[in-house]
LUMTIPA-622642 format. One line per 2 residues: number of its first residue (from 1); their letters; for each residue x, y, z of N, C-alpha, C, CB. Coordinates in steps of 0.02 Angstrom, whole numbers, m for minus. Glycine has a CB too. Example, Ala and Ser with C-alpha at 12.3 -4.5 7.8 and 13.67 -1.06 7.14 Angstrom:
1) AS) 660/m284/390/615/m225/390/660/m165/390/565/m224/452; 642/m112/354/684/m53/357/645/2/394/704/m30/286
//
This chain:
1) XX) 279/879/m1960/256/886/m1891/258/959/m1868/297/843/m1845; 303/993/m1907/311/1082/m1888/237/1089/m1896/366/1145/m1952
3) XX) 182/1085/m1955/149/1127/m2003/93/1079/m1951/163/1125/m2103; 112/1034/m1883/57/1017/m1863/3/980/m1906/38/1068/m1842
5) XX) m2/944/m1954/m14/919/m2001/m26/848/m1979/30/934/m2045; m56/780/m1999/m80/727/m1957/m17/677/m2009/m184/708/m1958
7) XX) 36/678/m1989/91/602/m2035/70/540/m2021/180/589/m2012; 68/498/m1936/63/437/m1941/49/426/m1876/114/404/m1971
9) XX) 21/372/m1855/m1/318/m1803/38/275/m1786/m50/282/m1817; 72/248/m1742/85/201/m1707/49/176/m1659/127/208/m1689
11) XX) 7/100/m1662/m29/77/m1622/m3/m14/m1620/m104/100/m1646; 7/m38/m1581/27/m119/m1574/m3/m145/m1544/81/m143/m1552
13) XX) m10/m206/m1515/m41/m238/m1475/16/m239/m1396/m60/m311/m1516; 77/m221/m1416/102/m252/m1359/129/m170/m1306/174/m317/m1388
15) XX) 58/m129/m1313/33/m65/m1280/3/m86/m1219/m20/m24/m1324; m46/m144/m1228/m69/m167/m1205/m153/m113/m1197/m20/m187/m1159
17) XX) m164/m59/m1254/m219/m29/m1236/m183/26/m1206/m268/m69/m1194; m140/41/m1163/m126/104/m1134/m46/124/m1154/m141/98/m1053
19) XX) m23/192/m1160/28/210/m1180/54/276/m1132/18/219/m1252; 93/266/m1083/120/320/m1034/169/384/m1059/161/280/m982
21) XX) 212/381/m1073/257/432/m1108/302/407/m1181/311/454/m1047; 306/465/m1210/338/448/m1257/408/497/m1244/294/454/m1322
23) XX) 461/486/m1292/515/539/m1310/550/535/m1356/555/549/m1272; 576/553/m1382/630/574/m1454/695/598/m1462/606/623/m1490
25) XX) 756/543/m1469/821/571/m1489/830/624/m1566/866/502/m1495; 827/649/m1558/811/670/m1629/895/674/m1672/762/759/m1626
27) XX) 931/656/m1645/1003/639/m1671/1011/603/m1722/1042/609/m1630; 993/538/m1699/957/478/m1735/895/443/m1761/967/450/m1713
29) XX) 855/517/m1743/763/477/m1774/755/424/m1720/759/422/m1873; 761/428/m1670/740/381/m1628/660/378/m1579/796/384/m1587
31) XX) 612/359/m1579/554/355/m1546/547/310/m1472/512/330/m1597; 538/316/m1421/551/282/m1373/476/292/m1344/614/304/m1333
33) XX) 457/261/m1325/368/228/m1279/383/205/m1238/313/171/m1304; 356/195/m1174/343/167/m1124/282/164/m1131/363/188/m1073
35) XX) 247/85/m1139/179/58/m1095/165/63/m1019/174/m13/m1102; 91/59/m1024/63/44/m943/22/m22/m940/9/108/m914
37) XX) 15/0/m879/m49/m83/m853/m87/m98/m906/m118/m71/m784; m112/m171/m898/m160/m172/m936/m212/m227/m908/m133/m181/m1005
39) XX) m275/m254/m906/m298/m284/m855/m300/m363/m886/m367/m248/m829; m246/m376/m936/m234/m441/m956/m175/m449/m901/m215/m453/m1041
41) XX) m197/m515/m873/m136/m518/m796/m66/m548/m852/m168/m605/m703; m75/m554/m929/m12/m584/m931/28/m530/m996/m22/m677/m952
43) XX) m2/m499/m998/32/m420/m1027/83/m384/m971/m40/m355/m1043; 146/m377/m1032/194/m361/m996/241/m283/m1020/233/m426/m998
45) XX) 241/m245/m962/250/m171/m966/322/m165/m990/236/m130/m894; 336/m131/m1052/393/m138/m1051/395/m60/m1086/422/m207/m1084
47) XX) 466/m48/m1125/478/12/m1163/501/m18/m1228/531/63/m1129; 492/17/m1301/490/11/m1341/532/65/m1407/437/0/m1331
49) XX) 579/52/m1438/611/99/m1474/581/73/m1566/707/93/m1452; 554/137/m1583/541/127/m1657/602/177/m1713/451/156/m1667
51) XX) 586/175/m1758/621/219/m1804/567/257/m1829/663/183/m1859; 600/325/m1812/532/373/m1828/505/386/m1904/549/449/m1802
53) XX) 560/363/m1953/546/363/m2032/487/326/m2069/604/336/m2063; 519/255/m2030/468/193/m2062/425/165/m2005/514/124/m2097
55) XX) 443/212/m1934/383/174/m1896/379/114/m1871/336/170/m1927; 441/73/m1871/459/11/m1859/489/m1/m1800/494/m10/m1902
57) XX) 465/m64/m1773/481/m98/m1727/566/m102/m1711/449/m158/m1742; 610/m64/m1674/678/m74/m1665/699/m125/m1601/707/m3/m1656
59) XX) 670/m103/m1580/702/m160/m1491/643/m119/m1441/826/m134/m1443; 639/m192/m1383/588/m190/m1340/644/m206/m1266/519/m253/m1364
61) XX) 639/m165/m1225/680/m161/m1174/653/m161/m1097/716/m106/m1187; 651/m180/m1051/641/m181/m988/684/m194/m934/604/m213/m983
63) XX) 654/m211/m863/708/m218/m808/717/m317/m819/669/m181/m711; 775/m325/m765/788/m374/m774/745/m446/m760/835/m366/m750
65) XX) 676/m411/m727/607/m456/m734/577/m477/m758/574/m454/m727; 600/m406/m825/544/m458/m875/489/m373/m888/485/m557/m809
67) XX) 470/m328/m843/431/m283/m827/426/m258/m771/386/m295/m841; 420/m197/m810/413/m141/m766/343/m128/m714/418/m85/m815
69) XX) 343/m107/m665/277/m105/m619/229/m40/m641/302/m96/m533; 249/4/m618/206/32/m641/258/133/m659/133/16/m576
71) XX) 264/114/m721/320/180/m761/263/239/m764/358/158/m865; 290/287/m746/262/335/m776/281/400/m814/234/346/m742
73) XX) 357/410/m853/366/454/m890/443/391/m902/362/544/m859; 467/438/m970/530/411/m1026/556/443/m1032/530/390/m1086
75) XX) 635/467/m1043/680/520/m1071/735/472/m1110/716/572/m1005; 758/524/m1163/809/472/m1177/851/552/m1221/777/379/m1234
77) XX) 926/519/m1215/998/570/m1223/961/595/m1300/1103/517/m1229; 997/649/m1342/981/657/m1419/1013/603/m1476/1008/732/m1439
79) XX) 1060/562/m1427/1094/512/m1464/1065/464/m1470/1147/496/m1446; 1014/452/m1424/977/367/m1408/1038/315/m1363/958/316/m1506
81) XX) 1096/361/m1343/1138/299/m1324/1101/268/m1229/1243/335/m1324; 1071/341/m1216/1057/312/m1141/980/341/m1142/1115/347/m1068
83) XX) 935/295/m1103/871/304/m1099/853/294/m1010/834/249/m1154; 799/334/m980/768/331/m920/713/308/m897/765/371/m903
85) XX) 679/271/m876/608/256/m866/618/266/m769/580/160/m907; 566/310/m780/553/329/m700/476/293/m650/542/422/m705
87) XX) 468/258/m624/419/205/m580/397/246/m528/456/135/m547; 331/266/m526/308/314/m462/258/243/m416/243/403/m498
89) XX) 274/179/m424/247/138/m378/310/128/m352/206/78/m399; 360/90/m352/421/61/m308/473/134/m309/464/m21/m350
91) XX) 453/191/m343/503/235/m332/575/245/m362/510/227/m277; 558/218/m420/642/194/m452/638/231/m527/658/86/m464
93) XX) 707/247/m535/736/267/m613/765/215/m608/783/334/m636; 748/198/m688/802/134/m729/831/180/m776/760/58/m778
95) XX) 906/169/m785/928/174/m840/956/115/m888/966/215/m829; 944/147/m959/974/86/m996/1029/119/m1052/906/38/m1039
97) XX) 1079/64/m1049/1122/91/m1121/1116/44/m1171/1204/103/m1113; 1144/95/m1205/1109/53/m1290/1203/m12/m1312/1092/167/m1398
99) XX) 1186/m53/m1320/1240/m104/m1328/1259/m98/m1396/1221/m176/m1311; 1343/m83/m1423/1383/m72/m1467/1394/m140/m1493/1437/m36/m1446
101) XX) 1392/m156/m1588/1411/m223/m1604/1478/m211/m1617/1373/m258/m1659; 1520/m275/m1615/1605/m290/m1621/1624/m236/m1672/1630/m377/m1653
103) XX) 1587/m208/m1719/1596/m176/m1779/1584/m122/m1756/1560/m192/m1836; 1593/m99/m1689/1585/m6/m1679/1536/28/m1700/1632/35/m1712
105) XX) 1497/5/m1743/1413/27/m1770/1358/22/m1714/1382/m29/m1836; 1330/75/m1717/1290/62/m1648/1229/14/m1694/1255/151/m1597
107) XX) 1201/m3/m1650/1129/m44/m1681/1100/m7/m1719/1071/m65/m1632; 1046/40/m1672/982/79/m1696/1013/128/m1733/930/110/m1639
109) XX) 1069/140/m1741/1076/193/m1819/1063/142/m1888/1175/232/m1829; 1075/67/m1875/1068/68/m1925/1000/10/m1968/1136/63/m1936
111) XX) 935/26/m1954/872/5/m1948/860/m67/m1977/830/55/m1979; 906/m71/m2040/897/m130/m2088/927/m191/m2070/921/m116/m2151
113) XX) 1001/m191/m2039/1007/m244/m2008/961/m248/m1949/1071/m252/m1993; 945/m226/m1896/914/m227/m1849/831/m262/m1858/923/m162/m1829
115) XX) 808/m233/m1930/742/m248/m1937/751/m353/m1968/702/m174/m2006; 809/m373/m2007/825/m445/m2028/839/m471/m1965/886/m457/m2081
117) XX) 863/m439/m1917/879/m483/m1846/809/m511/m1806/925/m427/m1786; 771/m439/m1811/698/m472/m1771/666/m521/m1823/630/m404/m1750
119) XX) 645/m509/m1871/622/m555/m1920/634/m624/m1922/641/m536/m1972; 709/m624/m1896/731/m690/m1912/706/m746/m1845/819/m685/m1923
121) XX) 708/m688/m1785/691/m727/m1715/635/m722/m1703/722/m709/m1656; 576/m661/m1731/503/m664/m1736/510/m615/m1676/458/m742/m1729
123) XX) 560/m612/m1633/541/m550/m1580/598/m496/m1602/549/m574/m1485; 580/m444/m1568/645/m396/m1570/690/m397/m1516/627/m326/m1576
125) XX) 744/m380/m1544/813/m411/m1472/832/m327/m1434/925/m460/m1525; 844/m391/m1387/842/m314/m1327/922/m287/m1318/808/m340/m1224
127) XX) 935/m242/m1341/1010/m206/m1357/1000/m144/m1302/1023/m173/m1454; 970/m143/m1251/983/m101/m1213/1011/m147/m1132/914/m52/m1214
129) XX) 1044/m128/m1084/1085/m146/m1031/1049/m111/m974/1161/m124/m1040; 1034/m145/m941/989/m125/m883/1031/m117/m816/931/m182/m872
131) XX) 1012/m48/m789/1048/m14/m748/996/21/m686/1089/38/m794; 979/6/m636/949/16/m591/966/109/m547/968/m53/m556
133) XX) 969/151/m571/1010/221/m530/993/220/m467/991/299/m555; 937/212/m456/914/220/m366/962/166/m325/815/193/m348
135) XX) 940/101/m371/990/28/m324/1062/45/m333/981/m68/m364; 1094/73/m361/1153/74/m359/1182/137/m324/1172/63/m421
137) XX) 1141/209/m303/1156/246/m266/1136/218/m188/1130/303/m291; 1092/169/m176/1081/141/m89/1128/90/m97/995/105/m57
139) XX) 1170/61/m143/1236/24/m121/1275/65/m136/1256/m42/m149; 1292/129/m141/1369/153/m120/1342/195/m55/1420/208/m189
141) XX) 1283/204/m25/1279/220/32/1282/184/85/1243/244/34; 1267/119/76/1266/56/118/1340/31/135/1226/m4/77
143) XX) 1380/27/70/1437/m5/70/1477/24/137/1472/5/0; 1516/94/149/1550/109/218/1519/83/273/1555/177/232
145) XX) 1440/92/285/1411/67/348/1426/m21/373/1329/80/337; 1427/m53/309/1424/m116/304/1518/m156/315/1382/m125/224
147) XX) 1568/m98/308/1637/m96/309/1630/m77/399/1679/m33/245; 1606/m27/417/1617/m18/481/1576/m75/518/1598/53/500
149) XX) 1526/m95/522/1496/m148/575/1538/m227/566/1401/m158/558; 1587/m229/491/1626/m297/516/1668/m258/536/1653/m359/468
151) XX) 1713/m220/527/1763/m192/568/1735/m203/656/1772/m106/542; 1694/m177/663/1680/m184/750/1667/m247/757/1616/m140/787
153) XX) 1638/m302/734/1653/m338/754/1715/m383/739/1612/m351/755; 1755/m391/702/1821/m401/704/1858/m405/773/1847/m352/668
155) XX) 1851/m309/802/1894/m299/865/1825/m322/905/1935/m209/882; 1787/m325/930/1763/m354/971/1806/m431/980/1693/m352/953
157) XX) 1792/m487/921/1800/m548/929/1888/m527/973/1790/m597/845; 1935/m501/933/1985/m511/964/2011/m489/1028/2014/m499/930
159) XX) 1962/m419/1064/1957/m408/1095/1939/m466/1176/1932/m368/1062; 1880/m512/1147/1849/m569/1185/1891/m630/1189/1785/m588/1155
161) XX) 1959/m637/1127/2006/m684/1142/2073/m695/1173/2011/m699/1104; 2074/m616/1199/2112/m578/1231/2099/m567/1306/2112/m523/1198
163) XX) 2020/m588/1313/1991/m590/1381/2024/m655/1416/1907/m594/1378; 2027/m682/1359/2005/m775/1395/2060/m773/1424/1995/m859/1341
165) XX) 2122/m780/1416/2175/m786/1448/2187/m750/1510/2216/m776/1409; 2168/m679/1494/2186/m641/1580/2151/m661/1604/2185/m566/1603
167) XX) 2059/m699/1593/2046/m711/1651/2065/m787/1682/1980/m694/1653; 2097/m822/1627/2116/m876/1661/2144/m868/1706/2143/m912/1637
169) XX) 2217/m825/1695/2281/m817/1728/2267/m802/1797/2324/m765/1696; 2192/m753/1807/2179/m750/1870/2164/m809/1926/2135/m713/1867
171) XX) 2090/m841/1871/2083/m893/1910/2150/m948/1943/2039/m926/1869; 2195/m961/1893/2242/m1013/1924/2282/m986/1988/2295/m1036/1868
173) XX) 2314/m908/1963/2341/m859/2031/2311/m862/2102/2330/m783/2015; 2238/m871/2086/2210/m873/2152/2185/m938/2173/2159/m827/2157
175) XX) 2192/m974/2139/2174/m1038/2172/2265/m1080/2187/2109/m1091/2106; 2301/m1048/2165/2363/m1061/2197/2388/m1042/2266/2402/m1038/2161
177) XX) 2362/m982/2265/2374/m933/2330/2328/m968/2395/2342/m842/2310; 2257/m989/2366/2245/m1032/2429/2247/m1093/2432/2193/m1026/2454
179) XX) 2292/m1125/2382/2318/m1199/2421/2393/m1171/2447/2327/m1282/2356; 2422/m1142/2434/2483/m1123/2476/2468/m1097/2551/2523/m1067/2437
181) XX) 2412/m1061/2569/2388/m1046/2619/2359/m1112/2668/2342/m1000/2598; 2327/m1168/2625/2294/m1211/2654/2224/m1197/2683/2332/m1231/2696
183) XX) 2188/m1131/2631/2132/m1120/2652/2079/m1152/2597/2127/m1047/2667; 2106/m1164/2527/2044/m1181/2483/2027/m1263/2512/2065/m1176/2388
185) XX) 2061/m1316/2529/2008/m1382/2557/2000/m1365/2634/2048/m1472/2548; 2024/m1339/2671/1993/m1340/2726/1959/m1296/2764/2024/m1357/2753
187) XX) 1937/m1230/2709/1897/m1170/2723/1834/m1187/2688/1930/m1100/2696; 1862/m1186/2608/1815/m1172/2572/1768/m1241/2556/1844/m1137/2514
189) XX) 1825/m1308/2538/1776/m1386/2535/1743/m1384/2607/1831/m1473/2526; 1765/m1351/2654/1721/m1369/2723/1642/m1345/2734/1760/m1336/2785
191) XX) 1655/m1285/2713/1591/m1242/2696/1564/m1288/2634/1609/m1151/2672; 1575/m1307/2588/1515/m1308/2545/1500/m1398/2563/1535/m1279/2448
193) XX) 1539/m1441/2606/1522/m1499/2633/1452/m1464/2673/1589/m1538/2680; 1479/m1419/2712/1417/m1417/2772/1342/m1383/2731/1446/m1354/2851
195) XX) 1367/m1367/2659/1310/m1326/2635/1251/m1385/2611/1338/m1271/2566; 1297/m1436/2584/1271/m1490/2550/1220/m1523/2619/1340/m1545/2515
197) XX) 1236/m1537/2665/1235/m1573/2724/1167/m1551/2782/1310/m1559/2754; 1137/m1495/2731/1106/m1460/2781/1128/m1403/2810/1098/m1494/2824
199) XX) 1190/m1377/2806/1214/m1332/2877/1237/m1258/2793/1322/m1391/2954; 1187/m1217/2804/1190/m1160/2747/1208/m1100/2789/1114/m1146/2703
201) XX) 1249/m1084/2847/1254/m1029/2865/1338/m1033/2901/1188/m1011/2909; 1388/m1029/2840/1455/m1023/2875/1447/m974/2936/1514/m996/2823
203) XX) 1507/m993/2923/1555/m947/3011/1560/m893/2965/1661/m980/3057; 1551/m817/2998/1595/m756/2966/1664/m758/2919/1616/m719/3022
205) XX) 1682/m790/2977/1782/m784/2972/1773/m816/2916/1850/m829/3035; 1759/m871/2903/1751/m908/2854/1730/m890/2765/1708/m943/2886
207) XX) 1703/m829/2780/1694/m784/2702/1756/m792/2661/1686/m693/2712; 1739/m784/2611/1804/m751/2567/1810/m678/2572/1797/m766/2486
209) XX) 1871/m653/2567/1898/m586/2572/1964/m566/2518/1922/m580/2648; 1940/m546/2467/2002/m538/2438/2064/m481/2469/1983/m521/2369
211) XX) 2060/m444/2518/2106/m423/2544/2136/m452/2583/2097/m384/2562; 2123/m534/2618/2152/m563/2667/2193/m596/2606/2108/m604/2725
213) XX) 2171/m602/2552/2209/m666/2517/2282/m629/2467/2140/m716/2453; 2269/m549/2453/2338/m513/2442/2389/m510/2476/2335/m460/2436
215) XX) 2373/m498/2558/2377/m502/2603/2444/m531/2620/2328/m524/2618; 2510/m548/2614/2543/m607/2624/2568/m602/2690/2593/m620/2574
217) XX) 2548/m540/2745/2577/m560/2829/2510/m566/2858/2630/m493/2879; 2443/m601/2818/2400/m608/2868/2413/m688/2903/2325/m593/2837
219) XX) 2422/m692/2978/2405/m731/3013/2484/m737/3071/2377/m794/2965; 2510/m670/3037/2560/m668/3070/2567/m606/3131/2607/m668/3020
221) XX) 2586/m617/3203/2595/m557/3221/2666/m500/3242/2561/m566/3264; 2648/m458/3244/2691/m423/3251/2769/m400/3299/2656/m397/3250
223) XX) 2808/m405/3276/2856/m401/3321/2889/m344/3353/2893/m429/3300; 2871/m343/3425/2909/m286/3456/2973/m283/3477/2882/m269/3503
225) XX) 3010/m208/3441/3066/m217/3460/3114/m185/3540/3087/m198/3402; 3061/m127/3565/3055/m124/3623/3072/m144/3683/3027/m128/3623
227) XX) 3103/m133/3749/3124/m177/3812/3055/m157/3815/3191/m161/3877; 3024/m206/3876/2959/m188/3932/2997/m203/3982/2882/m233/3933
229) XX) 2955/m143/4033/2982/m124/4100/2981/m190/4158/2933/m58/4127; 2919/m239/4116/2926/m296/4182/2995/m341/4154/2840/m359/4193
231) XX) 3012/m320/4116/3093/m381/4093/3165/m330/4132/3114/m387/3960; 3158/m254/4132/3179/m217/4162/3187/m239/4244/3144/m166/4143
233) XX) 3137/m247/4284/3117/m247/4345/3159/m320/4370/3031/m244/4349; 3133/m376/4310/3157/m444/4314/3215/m422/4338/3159/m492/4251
235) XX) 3252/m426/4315/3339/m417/4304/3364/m385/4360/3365/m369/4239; 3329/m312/4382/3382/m277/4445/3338/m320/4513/3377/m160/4454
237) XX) 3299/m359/4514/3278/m410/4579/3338/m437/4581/3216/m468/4573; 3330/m475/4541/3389/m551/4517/3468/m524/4548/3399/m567/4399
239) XX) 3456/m474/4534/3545/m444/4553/3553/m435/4604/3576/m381/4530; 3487/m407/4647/3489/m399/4722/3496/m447/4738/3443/m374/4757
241) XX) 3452/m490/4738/3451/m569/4786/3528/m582/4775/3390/m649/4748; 3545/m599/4722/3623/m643/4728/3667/m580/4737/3651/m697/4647
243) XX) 3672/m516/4764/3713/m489/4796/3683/m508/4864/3723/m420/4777; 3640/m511/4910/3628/m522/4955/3658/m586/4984/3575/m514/4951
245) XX) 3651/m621/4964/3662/m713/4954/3745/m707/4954/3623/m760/4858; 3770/m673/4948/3852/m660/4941/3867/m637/5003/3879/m604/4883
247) XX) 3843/m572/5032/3842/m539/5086/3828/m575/5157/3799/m491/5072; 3790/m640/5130/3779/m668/5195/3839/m733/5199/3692/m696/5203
249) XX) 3858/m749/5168/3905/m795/5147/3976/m769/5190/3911/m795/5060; 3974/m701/5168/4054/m682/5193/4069/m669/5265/4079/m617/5160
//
């Protein structure tokens, strides 16, 4: 390929007719393709790893759909362990990693088992792990926002169960205060008898006032501690007359 020289073709059917980017680990001889559209509605876009020696079919990889929408370029590490397919319709990088067998051997280093595995199932098996980069950077941006709006509502709810009671406590306080007064049945049932009854326009006095009802010396008056001059006046009469009344006596 230095000497520019023509080595080999890769062409399949499952291109679908069109072929978007290619790339090359060259660590491992690895060949990676991405397909495009194709106007068979049941052709399906996927990416494709060959072995660059023999040109063979290694594993066929996509998103967890099944296919890709519409890819338009491929990268992959010099190892082949991680590969990129980038989507300029929905806007997304996929990444994929390449899956290790129990035996610490990676797959695609080693072509011959890999090539008896597809053979045996007629397809090639998909040893890459599908990893979404865009979806998983808008959920660690989402996640705090989504921590703070239950947090607020949390203290809201407890906030609102914390209501209920003070405002009970009021209501009963004040509907105590005017039966001790003796104004809630014979102020307030009187008014809303006469409301029922036809008669919609209390007396003034008759309002509610929450300052009369804090109130605890309303209806009482005031006591003077004061002499007045007519209790003064009383008294030095009274003394005259019955000194007089003596004077005539003697």
């Amino acid at each position: 390929m230095v000497s520019g020289r023509y080595r080999f073709q890769i062409q399949r059917e499952e291109f679908g007719g069109t072929l978007y980017s290619i790339a090359y680990a060259q660590n491992k001889g690895l060949l990676f393709a991405v397909c495009g559209e194709s106007i068979h509605k049941d052709h399906l876009v996927r990416a494709f790893v060959f072995n660059i020696t023999d040109q063979k079919l290694l594993n066929v990889f996509a998103p967890r759909t099944g296919t890709f929408t519409r890819p338009h370029d491929i990268a992959a590490l010099p190892n082949g362990d991680e590969a990129f397919v980038c989507e300029i319709g929905p806007n997304l990088v996929w990444k994929f990693i390449r899956v290790y067998h129990k035996s610490t051997k990676k797959v695609l280093s080693v072509p011959d088992v890999e090539l008896h595995a597809s053979q045996a199932t007629g397809k090639p098996e998909k040893l890459y792990n599908v990893i979404p980069v865009n979806k998983d950077r808008d959920m660690e941006k989402k996640t705090p926002i989504d921590e703070d709006s239950s947090g607020f509502e949390t203290s809201l709810i407890i906030m609102s169960l914390l209501a209920i009671p003070v405002l009970c406590l009021v209501v009963v306080t004040i509907v105590i205060r005017l039966r001790r007064r003796g104004k809630l049945q014979q102020s307030y049932f009187g008014n809303l008898k006469g409301w029922w009854g036809g008669y919609r326009t209390p007396h003034p006095q008759d309002k509610f006032n929450l300052g009369n009802l804090l109130n605890p010396h309303k209806g009482f008056d005031r006591v003077s501690v004061e002499e007045s001059d007519a209790e003064g006046e009383d008294g030095s009469d009274s003394d005259v007359e019955e000194y007089s009344a003596v004077a005539k006596k003697t």
